[in-house]
C-alpha positions in Angstrom: -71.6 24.5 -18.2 -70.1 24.1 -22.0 -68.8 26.6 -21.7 -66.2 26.0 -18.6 -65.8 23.1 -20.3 -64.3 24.4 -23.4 -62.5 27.1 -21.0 -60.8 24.1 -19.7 -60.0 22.5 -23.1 -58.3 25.5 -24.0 -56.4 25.6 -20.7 -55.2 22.4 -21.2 -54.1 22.9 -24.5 -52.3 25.9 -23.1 -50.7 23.6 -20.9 -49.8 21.5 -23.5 -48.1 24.5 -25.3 -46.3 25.5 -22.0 -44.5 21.8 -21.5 -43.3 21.9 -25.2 -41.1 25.1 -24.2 -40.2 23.7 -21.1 -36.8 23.2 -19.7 -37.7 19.7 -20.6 -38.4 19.6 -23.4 -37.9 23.0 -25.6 -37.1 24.4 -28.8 -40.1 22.4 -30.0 -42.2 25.6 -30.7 -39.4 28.0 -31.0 -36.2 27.2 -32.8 -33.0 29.1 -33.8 -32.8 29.8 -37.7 -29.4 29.3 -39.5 -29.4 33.4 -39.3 -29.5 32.6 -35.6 -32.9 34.5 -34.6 -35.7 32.3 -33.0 -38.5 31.7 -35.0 -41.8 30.1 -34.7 -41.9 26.5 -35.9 -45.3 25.8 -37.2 -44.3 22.4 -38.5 -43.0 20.8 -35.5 -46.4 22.0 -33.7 -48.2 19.7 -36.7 -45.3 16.9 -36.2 -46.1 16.7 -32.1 -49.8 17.5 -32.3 -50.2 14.4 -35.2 -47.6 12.2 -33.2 -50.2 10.3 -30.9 -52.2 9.2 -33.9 -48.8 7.8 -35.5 -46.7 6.1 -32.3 -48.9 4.0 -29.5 -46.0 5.0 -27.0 -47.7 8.6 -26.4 -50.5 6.7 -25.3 -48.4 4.0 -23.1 -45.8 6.2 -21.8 -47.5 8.4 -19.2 -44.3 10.0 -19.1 -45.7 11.6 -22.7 -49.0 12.8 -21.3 -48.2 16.3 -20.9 -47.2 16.3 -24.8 -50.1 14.7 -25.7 -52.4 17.0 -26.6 -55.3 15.1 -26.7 -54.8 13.8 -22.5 -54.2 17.5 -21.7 -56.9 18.9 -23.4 -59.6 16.4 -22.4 -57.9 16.5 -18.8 -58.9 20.2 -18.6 -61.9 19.9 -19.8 -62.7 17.1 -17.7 -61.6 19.2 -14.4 -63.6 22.1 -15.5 -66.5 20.0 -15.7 -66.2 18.8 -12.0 -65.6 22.0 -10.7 -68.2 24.3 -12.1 -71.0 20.8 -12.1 -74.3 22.3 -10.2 
């Protein structure tokens, strides 16, 4: 059982990966260089990931919930839990 539960963790932290390259959202993850190539933008993954421990409005906005890391996660986890429960 802990382990579907951390299978859904990580699936929700996938998720949470997936809406930051949305057409929503993007170029969080991936941004264009001043050579012009996209490159992988590890500090904006630490800005976002640390934002709902800095501004209450990622936990008031439920607009914000998919780039909250911490709902998405524990959301997965929490539906893994329920469906693989015996």
């Amino acid at each position: 059982m802990n382990q579907n539960i951390i299978l859904g963790c990580i699936i929700g932290f996938f998720y949470f990966l997936y809406k930051l390259e949305s057409p929503g959202m993007g170029n969080v993850l991936f941004r264009t260089n001043s050579n012009g190539f996209k490159v992988f933008s590890f500090d904006s993954l630490i800005n976002i990931m640390l934002a709902p421990f800095r501004y209450i409005y990622f936990w008031t906005n439920t607009d914000l919930y998919p780039v909250n890391w911490l709902i998405t996660t524990f959301i997965g986890g929490l539906i893994a839990s329920t469906l693989y429960s015996s």
